[in-house]
Every structure is written in C-alpha cells, then in structure tokens.
GUFIVO-755187 format. One record per atom (N, C-alpha, C): residue number from 1; atom name; x, y, z. Coordinates in Angstrom, 3 decimals. Example, Ala and Ser with C-alpha at 12.3 -4.5 7.8 and 13.67 -1.06 7.14 Angstrom:
+-----+------+----------+----------+----------+
: seq : atom :       xx :       yy :       zz :
+-----+------+----------+----------+----------+
:   1 :    N :   13.190 :   -5.690 :    7.800 :
:   1 :   CA :   12.300 :   -4.500 :    7.800 :
:   1 :    C :   13.200 :   -3.300 :    7.800 :
:   2 :    N :   12.850 :   -2.250 :    7.080 :
:   2 :   CA :   13.670 :   -1.060 :    7.140 :
:   2 :    C :   12.900 :    0.030 :    7.870 :
+-----+------+----------+----------+----------+
! end
This chain:
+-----+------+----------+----------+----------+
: seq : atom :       xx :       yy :       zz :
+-----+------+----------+----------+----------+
:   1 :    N :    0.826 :   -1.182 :    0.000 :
:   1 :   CA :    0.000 :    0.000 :    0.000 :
:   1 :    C :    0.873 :    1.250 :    0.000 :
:   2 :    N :    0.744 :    2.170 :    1.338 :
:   2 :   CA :    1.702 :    3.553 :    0.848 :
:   2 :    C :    2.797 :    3.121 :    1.791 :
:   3 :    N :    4.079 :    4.006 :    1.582 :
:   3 :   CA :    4.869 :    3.650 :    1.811 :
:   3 :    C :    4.636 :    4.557 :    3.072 :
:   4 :    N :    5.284 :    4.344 :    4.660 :
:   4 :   CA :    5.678 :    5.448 :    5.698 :
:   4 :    C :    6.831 :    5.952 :    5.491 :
:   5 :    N :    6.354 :    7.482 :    5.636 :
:   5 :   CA :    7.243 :    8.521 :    5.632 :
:   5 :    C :    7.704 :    9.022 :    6.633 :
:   6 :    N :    8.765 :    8.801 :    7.305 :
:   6 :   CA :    9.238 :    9.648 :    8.736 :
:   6 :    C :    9.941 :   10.878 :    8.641 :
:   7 :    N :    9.136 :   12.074 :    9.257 :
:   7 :   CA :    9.564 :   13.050 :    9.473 :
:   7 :    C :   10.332 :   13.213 :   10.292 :
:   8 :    N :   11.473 :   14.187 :    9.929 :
:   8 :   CA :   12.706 :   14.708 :   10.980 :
:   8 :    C :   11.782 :   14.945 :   12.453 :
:   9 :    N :   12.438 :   14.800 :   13.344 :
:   9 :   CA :   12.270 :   15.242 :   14.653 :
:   9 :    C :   12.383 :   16.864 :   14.858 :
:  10 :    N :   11.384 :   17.728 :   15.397 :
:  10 :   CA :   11.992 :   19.015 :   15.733 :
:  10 :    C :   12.515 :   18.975 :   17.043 :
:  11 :    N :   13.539 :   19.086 :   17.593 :
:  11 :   CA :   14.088 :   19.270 :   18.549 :
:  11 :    C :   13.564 :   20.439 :   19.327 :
:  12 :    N :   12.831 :   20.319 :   20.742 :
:  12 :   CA :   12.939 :   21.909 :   21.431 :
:  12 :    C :   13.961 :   22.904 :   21.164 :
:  13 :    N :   14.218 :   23.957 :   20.760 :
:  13 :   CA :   15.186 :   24.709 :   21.640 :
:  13 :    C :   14.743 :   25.395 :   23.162 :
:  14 :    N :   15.758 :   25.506 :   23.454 :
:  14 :   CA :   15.590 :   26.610 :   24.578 :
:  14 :    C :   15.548 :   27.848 :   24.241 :
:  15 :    N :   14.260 :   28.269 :   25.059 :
:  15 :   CA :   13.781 :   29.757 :   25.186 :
:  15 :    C :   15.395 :   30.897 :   24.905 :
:  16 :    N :   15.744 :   31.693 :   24.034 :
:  16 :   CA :   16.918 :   32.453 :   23.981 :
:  16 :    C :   16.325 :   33.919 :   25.088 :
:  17 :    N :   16.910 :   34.413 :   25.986 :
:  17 :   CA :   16.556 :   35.694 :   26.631 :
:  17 :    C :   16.566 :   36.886 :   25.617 :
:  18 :    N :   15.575 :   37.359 :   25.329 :
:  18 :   CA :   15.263 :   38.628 :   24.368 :
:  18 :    C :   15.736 :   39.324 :   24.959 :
:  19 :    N :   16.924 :   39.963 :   24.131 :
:  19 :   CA :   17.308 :   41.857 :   24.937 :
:  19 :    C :   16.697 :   42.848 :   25.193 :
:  20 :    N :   15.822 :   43.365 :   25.614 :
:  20 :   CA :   14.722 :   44.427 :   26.197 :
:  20 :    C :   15.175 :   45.681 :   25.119 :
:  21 :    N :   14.287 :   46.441 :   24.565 :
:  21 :   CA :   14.198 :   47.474 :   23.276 :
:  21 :    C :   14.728 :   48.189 :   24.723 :
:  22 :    N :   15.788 :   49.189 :   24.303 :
:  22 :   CA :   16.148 :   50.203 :   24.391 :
:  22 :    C :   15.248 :   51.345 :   25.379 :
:  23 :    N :   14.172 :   51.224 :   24.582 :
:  23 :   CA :   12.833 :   52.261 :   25.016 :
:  23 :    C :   12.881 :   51.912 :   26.435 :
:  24 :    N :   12.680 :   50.129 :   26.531 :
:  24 :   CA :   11.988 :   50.037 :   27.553 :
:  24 :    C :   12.562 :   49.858 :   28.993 :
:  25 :    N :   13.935 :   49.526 :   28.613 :
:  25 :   CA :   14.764 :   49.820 :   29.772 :
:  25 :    C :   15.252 :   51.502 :   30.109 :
:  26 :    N :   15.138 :   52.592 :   29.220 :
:  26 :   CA :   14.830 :   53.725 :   29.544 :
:  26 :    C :   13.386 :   53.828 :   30.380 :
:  27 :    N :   12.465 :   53.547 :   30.276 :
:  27 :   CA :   11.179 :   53.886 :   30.607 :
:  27 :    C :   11.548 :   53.206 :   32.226 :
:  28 :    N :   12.280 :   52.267 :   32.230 :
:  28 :   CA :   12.081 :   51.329 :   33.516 :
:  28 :    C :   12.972 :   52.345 :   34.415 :
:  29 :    N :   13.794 :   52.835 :   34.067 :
:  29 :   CA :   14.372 :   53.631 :   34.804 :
:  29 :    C :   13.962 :   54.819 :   34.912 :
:  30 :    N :   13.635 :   55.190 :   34.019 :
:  30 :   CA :   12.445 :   56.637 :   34.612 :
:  30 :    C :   11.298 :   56.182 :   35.701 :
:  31 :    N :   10.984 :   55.548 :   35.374 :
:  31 :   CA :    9.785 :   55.178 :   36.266 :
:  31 :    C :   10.194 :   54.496 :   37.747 :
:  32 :    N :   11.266 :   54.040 :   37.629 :
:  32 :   CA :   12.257 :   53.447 :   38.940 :
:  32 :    C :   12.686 :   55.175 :   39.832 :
:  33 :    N :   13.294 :   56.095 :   39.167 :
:  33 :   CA :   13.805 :   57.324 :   39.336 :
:  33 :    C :   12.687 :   58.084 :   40.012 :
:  34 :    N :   11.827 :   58.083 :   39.083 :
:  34 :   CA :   10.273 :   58.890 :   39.605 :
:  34 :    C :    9.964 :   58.098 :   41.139 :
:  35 :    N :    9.574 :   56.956 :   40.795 :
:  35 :   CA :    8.723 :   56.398 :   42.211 :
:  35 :    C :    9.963 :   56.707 :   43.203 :
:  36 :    N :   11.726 :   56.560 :   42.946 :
:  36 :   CA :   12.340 :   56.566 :   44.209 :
:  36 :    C :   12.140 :   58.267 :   44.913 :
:  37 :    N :   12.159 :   59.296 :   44.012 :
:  37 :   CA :   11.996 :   61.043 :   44.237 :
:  37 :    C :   10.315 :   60.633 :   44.859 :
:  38 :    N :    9.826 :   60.132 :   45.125 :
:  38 :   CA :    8.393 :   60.228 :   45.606 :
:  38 :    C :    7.410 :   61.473 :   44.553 :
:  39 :    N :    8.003 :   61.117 :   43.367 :
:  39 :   CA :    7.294 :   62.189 :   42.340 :
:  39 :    C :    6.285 :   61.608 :   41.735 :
:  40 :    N :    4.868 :   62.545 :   41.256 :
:  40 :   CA :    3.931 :   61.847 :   40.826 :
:  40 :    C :    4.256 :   62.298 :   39.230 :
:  41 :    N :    3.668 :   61.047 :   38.483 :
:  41 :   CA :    3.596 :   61.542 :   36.362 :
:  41 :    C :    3.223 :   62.967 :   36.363 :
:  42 :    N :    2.118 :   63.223 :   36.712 :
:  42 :   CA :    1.725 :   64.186 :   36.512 :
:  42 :    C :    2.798 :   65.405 :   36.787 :
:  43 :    N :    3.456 :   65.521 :   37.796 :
:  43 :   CA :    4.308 :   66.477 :   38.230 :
:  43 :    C :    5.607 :   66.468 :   37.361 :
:  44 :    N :    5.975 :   65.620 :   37.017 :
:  44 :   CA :    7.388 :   65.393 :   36.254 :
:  44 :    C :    6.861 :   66.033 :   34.577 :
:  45 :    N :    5.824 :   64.956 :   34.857 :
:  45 :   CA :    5.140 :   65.751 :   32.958 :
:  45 :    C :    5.368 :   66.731 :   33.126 :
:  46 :    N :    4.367 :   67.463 :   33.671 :
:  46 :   CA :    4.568 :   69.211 :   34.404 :
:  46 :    C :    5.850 :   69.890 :   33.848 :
:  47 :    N :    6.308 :   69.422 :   34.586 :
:  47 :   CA :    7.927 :   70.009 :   34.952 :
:  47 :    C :    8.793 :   70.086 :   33.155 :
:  48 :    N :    8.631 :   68.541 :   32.652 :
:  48 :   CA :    9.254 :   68.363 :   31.396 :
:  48 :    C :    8.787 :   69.030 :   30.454 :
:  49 :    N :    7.443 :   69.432 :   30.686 :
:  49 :   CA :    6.860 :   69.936 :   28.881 :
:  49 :    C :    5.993 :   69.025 :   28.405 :
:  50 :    N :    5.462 :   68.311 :   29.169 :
:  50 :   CA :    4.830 :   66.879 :   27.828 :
:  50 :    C :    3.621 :   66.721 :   28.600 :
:  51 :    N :    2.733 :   65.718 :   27.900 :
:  51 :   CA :    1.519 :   65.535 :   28.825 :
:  51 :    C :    1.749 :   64.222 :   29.740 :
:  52 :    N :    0.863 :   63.902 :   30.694 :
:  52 :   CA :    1.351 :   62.704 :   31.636 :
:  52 :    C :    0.931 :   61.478 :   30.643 :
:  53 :    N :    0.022 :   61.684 :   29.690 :
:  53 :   CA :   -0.006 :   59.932 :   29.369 :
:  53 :    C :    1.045 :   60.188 :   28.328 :
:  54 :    N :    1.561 :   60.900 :   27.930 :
:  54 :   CA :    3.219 :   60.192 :   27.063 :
:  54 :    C :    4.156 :   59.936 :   27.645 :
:  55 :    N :    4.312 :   61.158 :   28.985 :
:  55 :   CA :    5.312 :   60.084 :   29.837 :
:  55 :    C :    4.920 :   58.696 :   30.443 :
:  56 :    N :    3.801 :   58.412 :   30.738 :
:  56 :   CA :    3.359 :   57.138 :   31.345 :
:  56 :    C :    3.802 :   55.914 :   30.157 :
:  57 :    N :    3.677 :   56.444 :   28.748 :
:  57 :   CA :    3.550 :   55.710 :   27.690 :
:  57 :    C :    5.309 :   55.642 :   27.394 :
:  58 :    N :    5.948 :   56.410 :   27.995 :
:  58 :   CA :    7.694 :   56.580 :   27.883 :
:  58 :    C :    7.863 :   55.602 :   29.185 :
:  59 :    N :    7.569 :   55.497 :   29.891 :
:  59 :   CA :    7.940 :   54.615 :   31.278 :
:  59 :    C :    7.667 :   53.471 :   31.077 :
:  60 :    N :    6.658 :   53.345 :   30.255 :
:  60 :   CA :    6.084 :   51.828 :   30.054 :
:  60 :    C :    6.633 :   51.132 :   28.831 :
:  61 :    N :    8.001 :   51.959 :   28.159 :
:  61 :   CA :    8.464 :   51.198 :   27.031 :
:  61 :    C :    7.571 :   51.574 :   25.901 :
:  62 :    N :    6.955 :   52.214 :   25.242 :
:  62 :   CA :    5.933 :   52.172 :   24.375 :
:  62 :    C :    6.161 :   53.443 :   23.692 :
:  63 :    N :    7.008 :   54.496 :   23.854 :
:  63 :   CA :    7.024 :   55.534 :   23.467 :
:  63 :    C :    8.884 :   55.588 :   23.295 :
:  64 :    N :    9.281 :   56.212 :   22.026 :
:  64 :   CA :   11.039 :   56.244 :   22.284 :
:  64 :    C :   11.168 :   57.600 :   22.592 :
:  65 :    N :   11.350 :   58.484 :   23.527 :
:  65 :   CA :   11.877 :   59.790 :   23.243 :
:  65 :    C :   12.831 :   60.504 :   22.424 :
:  66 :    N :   12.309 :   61.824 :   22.103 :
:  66 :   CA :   13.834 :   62.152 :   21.325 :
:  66 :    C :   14.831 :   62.519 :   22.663 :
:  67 :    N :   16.063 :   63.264 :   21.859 :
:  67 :   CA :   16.802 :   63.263 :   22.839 :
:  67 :    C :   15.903 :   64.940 :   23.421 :
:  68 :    N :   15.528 :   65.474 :   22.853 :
:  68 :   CA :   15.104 :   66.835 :   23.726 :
:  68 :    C :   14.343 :   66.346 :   24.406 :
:  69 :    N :   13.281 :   65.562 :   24.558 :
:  69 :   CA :   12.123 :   65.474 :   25.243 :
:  69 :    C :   13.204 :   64.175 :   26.591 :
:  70 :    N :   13.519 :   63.532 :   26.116 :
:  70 :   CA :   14.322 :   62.660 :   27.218 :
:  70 :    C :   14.868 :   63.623 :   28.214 :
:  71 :    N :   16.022 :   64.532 :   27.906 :
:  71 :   CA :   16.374 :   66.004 :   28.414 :
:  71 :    C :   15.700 :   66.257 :   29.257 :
:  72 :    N :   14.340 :   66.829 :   29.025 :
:  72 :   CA :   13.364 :   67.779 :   29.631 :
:  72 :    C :   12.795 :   66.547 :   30.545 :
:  73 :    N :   12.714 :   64.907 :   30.301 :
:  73 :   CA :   12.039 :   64.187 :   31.419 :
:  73 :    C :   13.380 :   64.250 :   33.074 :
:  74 :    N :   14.514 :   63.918 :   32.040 :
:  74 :   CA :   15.412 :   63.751 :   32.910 :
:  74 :    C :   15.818 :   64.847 :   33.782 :
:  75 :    N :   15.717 :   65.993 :   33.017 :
:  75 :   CA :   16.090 :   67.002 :   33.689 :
:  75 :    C :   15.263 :   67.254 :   34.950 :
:  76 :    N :   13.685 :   66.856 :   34.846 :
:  76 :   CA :   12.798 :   66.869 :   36.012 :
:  76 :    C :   12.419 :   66.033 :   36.879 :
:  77 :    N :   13.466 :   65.259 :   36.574 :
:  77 :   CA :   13.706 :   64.238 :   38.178 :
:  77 :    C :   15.278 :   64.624 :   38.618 :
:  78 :    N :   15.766 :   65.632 :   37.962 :
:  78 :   CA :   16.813 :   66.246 :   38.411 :
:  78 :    C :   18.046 :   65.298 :   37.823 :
:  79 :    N :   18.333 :   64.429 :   37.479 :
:  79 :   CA :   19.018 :   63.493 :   36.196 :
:  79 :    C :   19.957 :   64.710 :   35.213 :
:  80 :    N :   20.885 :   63.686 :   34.288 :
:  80 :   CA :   20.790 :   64.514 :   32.797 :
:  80 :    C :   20.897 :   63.182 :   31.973 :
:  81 :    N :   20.735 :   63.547 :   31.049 :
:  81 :   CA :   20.597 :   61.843 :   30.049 :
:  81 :    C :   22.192 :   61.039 :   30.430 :
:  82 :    N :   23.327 :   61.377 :   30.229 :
:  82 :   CA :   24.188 :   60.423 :   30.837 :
:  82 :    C :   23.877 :   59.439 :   31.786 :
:  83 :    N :   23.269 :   60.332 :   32.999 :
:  83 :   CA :   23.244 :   60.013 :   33.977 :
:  83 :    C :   22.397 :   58.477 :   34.022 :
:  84 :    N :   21.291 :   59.204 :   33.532 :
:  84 :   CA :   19.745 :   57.830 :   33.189 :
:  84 :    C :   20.698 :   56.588 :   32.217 :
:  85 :    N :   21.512 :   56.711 :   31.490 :
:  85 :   CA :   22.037 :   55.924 :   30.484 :
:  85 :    C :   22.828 :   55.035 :   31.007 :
:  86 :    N :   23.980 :   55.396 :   31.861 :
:  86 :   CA :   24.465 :   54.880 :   32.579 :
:  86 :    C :   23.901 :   53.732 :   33.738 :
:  87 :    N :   22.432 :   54.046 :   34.061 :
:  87 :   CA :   22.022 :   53.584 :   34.902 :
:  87 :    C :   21.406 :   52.515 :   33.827 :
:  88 :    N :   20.567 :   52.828 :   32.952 :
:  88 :   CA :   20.296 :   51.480 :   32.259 :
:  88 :    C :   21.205 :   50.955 :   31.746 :
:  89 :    N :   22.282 :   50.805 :   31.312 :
:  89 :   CA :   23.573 :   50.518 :   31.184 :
:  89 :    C :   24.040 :   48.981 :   31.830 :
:  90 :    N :   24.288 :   50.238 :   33.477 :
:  90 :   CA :   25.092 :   48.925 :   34.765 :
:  90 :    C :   23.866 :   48.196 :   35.303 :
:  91 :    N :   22.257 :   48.458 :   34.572 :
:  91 :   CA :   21.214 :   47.823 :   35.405 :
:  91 :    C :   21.844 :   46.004 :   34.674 :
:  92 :    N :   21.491 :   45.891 :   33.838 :
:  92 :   CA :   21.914 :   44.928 :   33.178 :
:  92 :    C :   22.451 :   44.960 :   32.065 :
:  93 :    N :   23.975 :   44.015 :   32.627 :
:  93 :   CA :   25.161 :   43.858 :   31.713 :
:  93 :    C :   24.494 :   42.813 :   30.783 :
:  94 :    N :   25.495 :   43.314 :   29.158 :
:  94 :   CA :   24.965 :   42.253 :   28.444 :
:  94 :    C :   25.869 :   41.391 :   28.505 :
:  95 :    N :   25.755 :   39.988 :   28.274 :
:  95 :   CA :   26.303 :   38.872 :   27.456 :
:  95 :    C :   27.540 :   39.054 :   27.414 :
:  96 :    N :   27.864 :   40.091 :   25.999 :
:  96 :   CA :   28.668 :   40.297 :   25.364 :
:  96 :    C :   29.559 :   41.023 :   25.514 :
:  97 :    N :   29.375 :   41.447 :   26.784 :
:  97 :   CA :   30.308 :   43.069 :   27.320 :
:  97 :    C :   31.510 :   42.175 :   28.080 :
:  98 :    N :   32.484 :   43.004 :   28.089 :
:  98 :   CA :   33.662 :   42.423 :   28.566 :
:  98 :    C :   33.198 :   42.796 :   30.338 :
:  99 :    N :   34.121 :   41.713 :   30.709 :
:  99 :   CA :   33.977 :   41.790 :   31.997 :
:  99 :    C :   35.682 :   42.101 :   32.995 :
: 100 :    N :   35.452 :   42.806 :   34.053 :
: 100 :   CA :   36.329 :   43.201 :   34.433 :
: 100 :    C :   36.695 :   42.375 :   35.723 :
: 101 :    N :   37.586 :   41.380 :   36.010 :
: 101 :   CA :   37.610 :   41.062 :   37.565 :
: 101 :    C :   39.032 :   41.419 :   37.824 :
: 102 :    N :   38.757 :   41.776 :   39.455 :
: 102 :   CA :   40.149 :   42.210 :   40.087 :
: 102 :    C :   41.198 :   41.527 :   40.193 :
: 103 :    N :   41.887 :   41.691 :   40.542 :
: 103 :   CA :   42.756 :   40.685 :   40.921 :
: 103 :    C :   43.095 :   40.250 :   42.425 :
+-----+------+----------+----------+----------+
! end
C-alpha cells in the first residue's frame, strides 16, 4: 500500500533571553527614578513639557523619546541623560560586554 514517511524530529530549543528594546529599559528607569523622588507623572510631565499619558507611555516602554524630550524628562527628576544611560547601562550587563575582575 503507501509507503511510511518519517519526518525529521523538531528538537525543542531553549527559550533564547530577548534583549529588552532600548525604550523600555529607559522607561524602567524613569519610572524606577520617579517612584524613588516620591514624584507623581503628573508632576514630572509638568515640569518636562509633555503631557502625563506620554510620559506614562515613555515609562512603560511604548514611546522612544527624542533626545530633547528625554532632556526635559530627565532634567525633572533632576538626572541629565548620561546620567539615566548609565544607569540602564550597569542595570543589566549584556552577554557580550567584557567583563572586568580584580585581581
């Protein structure tokens, strides 16, 4: 009759860790920065120039800032963009970054 055909096996892989967009590890740290200043959205919006649901929508990863408007968030948690960059930066090292141990 027909002949059986055996298909290859798909092997699982393992889940690979997705690198987090850029945006959203900025947003995590704004929003880490804000809640530690005991500052409310609304007040920082305020302060930056923007309305509170774009910063809410910048904190939550969903929005990329330019660099002026990043400026004007950072500047109103008292920050300057280095500063915030750095911090998403050393929050988590990648992979691929050299590593430094003492001796």
């Amino acid at each position: 009759m027909g002949d059986i055909v055996e298909l290859p096996v798909r092997r699982e892989q393992p889940p690979q860790e997705v690198e987090p967009l850029w945006r959203e590890s900025v947003g995590r740290a704004l929003r880490k920065e804000r809640l530690a200043s005991s500052k409310r959205l609304i007040d920082v919006a305020q302060e930056a120039g923007v309305s509170p649901q774009y910063l809410s929508e910048v904190e939550r990863g969903l929005k990329d800032p330019s660099s002026e408007l990043l400026a004007a968030i950072t500047g109103a948690l008292g920050l300057s963009v280095a500063e915030i960059a750095t911090r998403v930066v050393s929050a988590r090292p990648s992979p691929q970054a050299p590593v430094c141990l003492a001796a």
